[in-house]
C-alpha positions as CSV (number, residue, x, y, z in Angstrom):
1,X,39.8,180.5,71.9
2,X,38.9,177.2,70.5
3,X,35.8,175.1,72.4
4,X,36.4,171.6,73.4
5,X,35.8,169.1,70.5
6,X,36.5,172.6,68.2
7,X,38.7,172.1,65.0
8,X,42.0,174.2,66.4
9,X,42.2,177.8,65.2
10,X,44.5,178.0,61.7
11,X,47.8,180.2,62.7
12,X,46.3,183.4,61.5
13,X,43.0,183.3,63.4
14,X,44.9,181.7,66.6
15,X,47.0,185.0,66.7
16,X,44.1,186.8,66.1
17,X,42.6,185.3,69.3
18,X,45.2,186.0,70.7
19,X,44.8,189.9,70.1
20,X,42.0,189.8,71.1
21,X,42.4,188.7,74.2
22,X,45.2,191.1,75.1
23,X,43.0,194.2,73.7
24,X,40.2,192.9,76.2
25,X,42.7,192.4,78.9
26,X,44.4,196.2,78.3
27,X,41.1,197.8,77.8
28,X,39.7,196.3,81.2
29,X,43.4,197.9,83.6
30,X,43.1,200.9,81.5
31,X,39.9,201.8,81.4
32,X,39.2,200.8,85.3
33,X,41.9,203.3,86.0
34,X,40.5,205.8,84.0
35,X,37.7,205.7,81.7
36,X,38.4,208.6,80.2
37,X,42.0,206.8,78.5
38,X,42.5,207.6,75.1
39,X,42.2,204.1,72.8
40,X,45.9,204.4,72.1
41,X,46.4,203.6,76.0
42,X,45.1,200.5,75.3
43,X,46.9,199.6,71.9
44,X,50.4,200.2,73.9
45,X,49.5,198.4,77.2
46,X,48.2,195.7,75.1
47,X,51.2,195.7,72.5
48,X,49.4,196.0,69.3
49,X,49.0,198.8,66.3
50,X,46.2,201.5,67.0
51,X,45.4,200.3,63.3
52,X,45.0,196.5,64.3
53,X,43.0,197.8,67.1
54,X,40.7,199.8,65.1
55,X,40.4,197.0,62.4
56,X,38.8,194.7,65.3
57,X,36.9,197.5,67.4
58,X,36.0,201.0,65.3
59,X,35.3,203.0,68.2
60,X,35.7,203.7,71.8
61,X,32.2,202.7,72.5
62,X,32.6,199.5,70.6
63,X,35.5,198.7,73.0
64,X,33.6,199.8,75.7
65,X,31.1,197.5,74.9
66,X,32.5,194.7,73.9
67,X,34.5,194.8,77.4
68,X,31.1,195.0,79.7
69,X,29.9,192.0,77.3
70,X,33.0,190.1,78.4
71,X,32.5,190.8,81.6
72,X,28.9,189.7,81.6
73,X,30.2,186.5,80.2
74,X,32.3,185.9,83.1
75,X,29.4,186.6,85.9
76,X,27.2,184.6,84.1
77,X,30.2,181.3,83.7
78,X,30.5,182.2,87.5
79,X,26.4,181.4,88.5
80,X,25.8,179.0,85.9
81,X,28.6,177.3,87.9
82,X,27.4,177.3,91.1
83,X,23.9,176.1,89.9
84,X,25.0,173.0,88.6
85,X,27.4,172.7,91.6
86,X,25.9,169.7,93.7
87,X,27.8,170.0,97.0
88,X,25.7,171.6,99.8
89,X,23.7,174.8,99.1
90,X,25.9,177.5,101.2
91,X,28.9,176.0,99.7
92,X,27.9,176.6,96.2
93,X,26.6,179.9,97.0
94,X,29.5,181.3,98.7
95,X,31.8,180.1,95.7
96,X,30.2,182.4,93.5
97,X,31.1,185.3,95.4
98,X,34.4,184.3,95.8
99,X,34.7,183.5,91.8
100,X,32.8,186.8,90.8
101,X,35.2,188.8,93.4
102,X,38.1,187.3,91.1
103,X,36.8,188.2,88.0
104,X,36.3,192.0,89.4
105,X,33.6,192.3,87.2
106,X,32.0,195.0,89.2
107,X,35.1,197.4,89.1
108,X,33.8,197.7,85.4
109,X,30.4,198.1,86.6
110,X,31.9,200.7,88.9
111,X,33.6,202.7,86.2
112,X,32.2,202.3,83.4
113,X,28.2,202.2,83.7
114,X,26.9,205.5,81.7
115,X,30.3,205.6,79.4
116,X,28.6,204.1,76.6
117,X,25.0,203.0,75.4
118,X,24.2,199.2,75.6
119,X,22.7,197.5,73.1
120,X,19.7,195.0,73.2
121,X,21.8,192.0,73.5
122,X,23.5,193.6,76.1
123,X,20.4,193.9,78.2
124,X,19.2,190.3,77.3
125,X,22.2,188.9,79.0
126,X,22.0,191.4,81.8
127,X,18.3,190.0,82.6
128,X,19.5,186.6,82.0
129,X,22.2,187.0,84.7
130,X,19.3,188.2,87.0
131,X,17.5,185.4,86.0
132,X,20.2,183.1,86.9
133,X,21.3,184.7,90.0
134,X,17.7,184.7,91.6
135,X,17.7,180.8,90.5
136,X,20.9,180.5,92.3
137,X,19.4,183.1,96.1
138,X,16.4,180.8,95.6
139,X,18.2,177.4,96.0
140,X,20.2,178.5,98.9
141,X,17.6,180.5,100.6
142,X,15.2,177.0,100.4
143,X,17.9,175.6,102.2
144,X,17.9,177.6,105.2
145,X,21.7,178.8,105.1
146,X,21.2,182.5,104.4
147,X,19.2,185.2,105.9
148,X,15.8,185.4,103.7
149,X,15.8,189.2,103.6
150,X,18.9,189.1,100.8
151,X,17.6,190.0,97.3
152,X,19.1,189.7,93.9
153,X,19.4,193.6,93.2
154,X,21.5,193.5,97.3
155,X,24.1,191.1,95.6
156,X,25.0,193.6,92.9
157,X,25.9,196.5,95.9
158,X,27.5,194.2,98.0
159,X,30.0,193.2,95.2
160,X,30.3,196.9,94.2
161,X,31.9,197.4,97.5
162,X,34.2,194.4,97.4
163,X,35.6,195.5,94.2
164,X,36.1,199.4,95.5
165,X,38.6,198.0,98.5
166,X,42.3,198.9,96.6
167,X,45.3,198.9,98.4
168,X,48.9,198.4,97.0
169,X,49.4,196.1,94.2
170,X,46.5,193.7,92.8
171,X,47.5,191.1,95.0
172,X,47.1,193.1,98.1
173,X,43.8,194.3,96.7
174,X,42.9,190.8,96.3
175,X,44.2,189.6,99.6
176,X,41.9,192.3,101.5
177,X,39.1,191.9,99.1
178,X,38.7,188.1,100.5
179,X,39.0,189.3,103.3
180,X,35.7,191.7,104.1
181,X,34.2,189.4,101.7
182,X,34.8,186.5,104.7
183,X,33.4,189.1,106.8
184,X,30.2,189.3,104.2
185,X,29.2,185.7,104.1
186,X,29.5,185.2,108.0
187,X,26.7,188.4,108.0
188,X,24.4,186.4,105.5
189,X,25.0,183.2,107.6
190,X,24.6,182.3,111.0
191,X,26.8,179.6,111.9
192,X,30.4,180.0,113.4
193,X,32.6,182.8,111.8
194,X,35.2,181.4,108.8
195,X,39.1,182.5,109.9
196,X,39.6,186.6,107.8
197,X,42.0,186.0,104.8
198,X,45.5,187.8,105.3
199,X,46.4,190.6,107.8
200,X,44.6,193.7,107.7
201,X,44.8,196.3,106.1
202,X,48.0,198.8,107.7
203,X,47.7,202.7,108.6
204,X,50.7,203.3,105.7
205,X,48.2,201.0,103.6
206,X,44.6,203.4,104.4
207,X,47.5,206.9,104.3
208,X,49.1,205.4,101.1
209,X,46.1,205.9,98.8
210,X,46.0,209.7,99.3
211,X,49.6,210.4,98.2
């Protein structure tokens, strides 16, 4: 994708992009389903050759890899965000969670941590998202809005949960999702409780996911 104040991609590397993006996409549903998924899963859900999809990613583990890089990308877009968000403290903080529980970056985490061996860069920007997240628990603890017994490492368990709550379609996933994670910030904050997004979750809902 181009960058603002970029020359716009010629034809060829705009489809290419393009690709790219859909390969990312596929490879994120399938392997979150199943990270065991054969690369050709991905090629069909993502509507390209298993020979174009080789040409950009050689392996398994290269896809594997350059999906949890992606996803790092994301989490660190979402806190470098909220750190130059200037509104009040809480406001920016809680944001973040809501941004990072979009992105379901930790349903990758979830599923796919010990698939594949990360490379240095990979670690880099894994302690530069700690760095910038411990920036970010810093600003809002100094401003007395959260409980000062939160860490950094807490933030990473607490979204793990939010992204294991599946229920029906995405949607309804997402719905519910919001809706413990409303729960969440009113047990890091004091003040009075926020309204719980959408209804919650039914008994056919909870029975559902055993059939």
């Amino acid at each position: 994708m181009a960058t603002i104040g970029s020359p716009p991609l010629s034809g060829r590397r705009a489809q290419a992009a393009r690709n790219d993006a859909h390969i990312l996409d596929a490879a994120r549903a399938v392997f979150v389903a199943d990270p065991g998924a054969p690369v050709s899963a991905v090629a069909k859900r993502a509507g390209v050759g298993i020979s174009a999809l080789y040409r950009r990613y050689p392996s398994k583990e290269e896809l594997l890899r350059q999906l949890s890089a992606d996803g790092l990308r994301r989490y660190i877009a979402a806190v470098e965000a909220a750190l130059a968000d200037e509104s009040e403290p809480w406001e920016a903080f809680a944001g973040f969670l809501r941004r990072v529980v979009d992105e379901d970056v930790h349903s990758m985490t979830m599923r796919l941590a010990g698939t594949f061996t990360p490379t240095e860069e990979l670690y880099r920007e894994a302690e530069r998202a700690e760095q910038l997240n411990l920036r970010l628990l810093e600003r809002t603890k100094a401003s007395g809005a959260i409980r000062p017994d939160l860490t950094v490492n807490d933030l990473t368990f607490l979204f793990e949960q939010l992204a294991s709550v599946r229920a029906g379609d995405e949607e309804r996933s997402a719905v519910l999702r919001h809706r413990y994670l409303t729960l969440l910030l009113d047990a890091l904050r004091t003040p009075s409780p926020a309204p719980l997004a959408g209804p919650a979750p039914s008994w056919e809902e909870i029975r559902g996911r055993w059939s």
